[in-house]
C-alpha positions as a printed NumPy array, in Angstrom:
array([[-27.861,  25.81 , -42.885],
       [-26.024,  22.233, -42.457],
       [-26.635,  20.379, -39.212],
       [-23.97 ,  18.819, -37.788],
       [-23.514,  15.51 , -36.513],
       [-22.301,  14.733, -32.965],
       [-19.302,  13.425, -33.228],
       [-18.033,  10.241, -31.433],
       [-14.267,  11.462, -30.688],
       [-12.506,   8.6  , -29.203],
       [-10.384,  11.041, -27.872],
       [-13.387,  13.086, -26.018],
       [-13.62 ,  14.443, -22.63 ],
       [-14.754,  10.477, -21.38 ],
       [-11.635,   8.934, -23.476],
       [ -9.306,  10.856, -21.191],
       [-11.825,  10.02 , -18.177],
       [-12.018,   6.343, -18.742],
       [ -8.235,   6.31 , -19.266],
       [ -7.612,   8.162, -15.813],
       [ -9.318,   6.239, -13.97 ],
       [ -7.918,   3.073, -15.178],
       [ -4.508,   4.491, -14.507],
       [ -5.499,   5.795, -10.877],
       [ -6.78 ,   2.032, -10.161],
       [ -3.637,   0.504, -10.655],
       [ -2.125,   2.364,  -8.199],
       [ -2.126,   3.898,  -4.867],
       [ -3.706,   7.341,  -6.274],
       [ -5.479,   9.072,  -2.87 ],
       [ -2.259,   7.984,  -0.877],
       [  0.029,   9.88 ,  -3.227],
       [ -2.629,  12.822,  -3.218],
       [ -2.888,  13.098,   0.401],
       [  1.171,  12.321,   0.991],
       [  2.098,  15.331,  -1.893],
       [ -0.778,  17.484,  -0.558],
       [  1.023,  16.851,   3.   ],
       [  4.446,  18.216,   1.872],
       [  3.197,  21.275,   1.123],
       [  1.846,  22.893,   3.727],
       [  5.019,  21.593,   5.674],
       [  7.624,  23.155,   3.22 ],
       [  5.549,  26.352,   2.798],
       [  4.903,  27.753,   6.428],
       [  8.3  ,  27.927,   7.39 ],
       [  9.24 ,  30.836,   4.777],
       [  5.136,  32.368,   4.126],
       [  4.355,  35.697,   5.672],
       [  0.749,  36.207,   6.364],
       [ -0.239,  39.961,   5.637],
       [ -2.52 ,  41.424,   8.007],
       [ -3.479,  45.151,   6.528],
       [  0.262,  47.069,   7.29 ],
       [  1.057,  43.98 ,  10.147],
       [  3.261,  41.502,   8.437],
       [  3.453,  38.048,  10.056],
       [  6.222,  35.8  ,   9.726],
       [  5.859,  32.719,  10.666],
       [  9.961,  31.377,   9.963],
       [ 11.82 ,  29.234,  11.989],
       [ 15.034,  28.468,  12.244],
       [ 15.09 ,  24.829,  11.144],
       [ 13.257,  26.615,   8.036],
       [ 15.899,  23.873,   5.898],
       [ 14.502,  21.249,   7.475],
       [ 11.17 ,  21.858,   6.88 ],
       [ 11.672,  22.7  ,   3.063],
       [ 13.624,  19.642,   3.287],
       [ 11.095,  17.299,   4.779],
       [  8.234,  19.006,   2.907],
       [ 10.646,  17.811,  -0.808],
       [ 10.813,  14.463,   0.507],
       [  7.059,  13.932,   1.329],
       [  5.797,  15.532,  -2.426],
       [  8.503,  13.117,  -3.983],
       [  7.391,  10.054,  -1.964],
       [  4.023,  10.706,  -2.83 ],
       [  4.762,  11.542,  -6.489],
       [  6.708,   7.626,  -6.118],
       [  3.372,   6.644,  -4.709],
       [  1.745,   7.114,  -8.199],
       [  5.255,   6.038, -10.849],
       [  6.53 ,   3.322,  -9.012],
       [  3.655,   1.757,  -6.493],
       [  6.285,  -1.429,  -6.413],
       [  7.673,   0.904,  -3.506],
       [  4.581,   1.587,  -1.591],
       [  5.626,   0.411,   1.499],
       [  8.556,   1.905,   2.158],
       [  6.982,   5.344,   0.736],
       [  4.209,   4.264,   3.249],
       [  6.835,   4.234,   6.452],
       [  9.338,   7.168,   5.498],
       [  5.602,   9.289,   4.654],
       [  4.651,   8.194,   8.232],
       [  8.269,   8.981,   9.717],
       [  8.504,  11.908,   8.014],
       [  5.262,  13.321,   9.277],
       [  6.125,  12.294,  12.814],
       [  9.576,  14.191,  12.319],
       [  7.537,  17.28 ,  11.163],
       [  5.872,  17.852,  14.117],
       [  8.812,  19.529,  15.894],
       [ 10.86 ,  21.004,  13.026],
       [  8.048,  22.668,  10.964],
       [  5.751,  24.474,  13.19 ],
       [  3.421,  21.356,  14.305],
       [  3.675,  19.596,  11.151],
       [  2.454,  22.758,   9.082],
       [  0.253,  23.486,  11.727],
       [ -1.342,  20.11 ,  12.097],
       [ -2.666,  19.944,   8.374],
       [  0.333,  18.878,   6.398],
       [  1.044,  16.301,   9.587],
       [ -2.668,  14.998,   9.114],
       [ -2.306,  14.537,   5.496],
       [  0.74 ,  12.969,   5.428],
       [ -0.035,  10.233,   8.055],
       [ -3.317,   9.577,   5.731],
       [ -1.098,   9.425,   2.784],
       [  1.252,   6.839,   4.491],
       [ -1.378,   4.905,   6.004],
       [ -3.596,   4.375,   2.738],
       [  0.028,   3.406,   1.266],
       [  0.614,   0.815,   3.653],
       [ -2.812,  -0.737,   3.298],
       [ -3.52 ,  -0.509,  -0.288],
       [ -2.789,  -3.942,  -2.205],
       [ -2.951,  -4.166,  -6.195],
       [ -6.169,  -5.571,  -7.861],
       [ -5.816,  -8.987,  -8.483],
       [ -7.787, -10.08 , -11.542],
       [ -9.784, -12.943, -10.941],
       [-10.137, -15.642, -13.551],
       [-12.017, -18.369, -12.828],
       [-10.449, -21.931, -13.67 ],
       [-12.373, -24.614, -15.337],
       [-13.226, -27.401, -13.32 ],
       [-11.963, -30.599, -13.756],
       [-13.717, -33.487, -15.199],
       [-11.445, -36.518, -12.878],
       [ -8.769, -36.105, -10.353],
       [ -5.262, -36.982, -12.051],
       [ -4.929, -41.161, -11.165],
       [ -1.251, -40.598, -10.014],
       [ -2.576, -37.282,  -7.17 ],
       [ -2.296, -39.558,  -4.127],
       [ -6.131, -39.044,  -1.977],
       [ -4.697, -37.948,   1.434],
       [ -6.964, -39.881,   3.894],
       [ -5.869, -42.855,   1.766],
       [ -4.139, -45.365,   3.681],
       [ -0.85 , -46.215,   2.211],
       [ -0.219, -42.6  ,   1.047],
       [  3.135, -42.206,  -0.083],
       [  3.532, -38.444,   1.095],
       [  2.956, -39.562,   4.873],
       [  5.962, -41.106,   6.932],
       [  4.685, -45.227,   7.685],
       [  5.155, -46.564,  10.928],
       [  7.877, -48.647,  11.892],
       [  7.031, -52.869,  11.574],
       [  5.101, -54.204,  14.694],
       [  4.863, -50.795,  15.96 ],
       [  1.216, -49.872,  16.448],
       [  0.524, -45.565,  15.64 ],
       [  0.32 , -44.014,  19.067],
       [ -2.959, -41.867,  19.085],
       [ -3.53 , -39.383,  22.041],
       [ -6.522, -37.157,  21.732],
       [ -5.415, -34.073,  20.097],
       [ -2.576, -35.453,  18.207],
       [ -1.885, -38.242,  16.2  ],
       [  1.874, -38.705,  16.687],
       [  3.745, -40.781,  13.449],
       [  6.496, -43.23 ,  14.918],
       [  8.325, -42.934,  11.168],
       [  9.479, -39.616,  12.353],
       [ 11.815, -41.468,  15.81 ],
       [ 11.579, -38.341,  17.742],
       [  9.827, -38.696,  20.911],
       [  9.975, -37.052,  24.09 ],
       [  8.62 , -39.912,  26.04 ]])
């Protein structure tokens, strides 16, 4: 009998882990999860019937469109959420809108649960900001000679005063007579 040798797959179970993860990191993953799971129970209620032994409960309305309608709309935005997180914050505000606008069109929002999620969803879209990599510089040996120092008197960047006109200095601002706008 041959024993086998574990294998080191690149292409394993942790390969396809590793790689999902890296892909949900880069974008606004949980606010596209909670925005598509919002849509859902919003475009479903409308036109499900709930089956109660031989007592059949249907639970349609008749802006059953609009609810399919806004239900579309909130699994695409959060679908854009995760393709194209350039757009975040507009998905974030029409998500938000949306679930606002599905509180009196689709049965409470899908009953409160597909309202819930999808004003998660568009929050965590507003506040989520891409990972910016830090690299740290390296520091410099001398400051450039031609960087003017700015408490340096002389400084080119700063406006001089006019001849025989001494700086007027006031206690919280030090005003710069080059500029010749004064209100008195």
């Amino acid at each position: 009998m041959k024993a086998e040798a574990a294998t080191t797959d690149p292409r394993g179970f942790t390969y396809w882990r590793l790689r999902f993860r890296a892909w949900r990191g880069n974008r606004p993953f949980w606010a596209g999860l909670f925005t598509l799971l919002g849509g859902i129970p919003i475009a479903y209620f409308p036109y499900g019937n709930l089956k109660l032994g031989n007592l059949t409960l249907a639970m349609s309305t008749t802006a059953g469109a609009g609810s399919l309608i806004i239900g579309v709309l909130l699994v695409t935005l959060g679908l854009t959420m995760w393709y194209h997180s350039l757009v975040r914050v507009f998905s974030g505000v029409a998500a938000i809108l949306l679930a606002l606008v599905s509180i009196p069109i689709s049965n409470f929002g899908g009953f409160l649960l597909g309202y819930l999620f999808a004003l998660v969803g568009g929050g965590l879209a507003l506040a989520w900001v891409p990972v910016k990599h830090y690299v740290p510089e390296e520091p410099a040996e001398e400051y450039d000679e031609w960087a003017p120092e700015p408490d340096r008197p002389g400084d080119p960047l700063l406006p001089a005063p006019r001849e025989g006109a001494e700086p007027n200095v006031t206690e919280t601002t030090a005003e710069a007579n080059g500029g010749r706008n004064s209100a008195g």
